[in-house]
N, C-alpha and C positions, 0 to 999 in steps of 0.2 A: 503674313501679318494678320492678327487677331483682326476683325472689324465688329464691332462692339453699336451698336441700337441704341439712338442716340439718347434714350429714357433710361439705358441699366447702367446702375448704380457700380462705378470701382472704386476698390478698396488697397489698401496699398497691406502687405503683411511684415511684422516688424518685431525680430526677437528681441528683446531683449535681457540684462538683469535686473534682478527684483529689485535694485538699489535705485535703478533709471530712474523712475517717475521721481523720487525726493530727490534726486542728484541735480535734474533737473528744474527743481522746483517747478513742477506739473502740477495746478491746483487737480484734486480732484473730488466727486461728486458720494463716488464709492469705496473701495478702498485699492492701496494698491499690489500688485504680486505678494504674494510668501515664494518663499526659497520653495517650500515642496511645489508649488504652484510654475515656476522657473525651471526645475530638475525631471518632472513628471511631464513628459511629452504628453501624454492624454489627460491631465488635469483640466483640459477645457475650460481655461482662464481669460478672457478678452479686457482688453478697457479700448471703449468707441470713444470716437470726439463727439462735440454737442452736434456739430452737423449731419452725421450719422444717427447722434439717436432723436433729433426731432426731423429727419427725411422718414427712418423706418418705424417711430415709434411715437406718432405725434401726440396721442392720445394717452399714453401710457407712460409708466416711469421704466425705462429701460435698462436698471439694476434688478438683477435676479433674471432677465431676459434673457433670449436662446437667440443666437445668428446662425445663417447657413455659411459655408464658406464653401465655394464649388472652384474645381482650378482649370482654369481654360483650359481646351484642347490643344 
């Protein structure tokens, strides 16, 4: 079983379709998926919740921002 530091930060990861965030009615801040954004595995696309981006990004607007994503051993 993973044992995780009680300080580092998890993150859950979650496909979805580009339809999800309106289906849902998701307010959002930035915009949400395009279809090529959805189909392009490497289009390097995220949308964070506000608790993630004022944890990693207090000081800064965390649209246009970069995340690392590392996957446990």
């Amino acid at each position: 079983m993973l044992q995780l530091e009680p300080e580092q930060p998890v993150a859950s990861v979650r496909f979805v379709a580009a339809e999800y965030v309106a289906m849902m009615k998701i307010p959002l801040r930035g915009r949400p998926f395009t279809q090529a954004e959805v189909v392009d595995v490497d289009a390097h696309a995220a949308i964070v919740n506000e608790t993630m981006a004022r944890r990693d990004s207090p000081d800064a607007d965390p649209i246009g921002g970069t995340i690392a994503i590392v996957r446990a051993a």
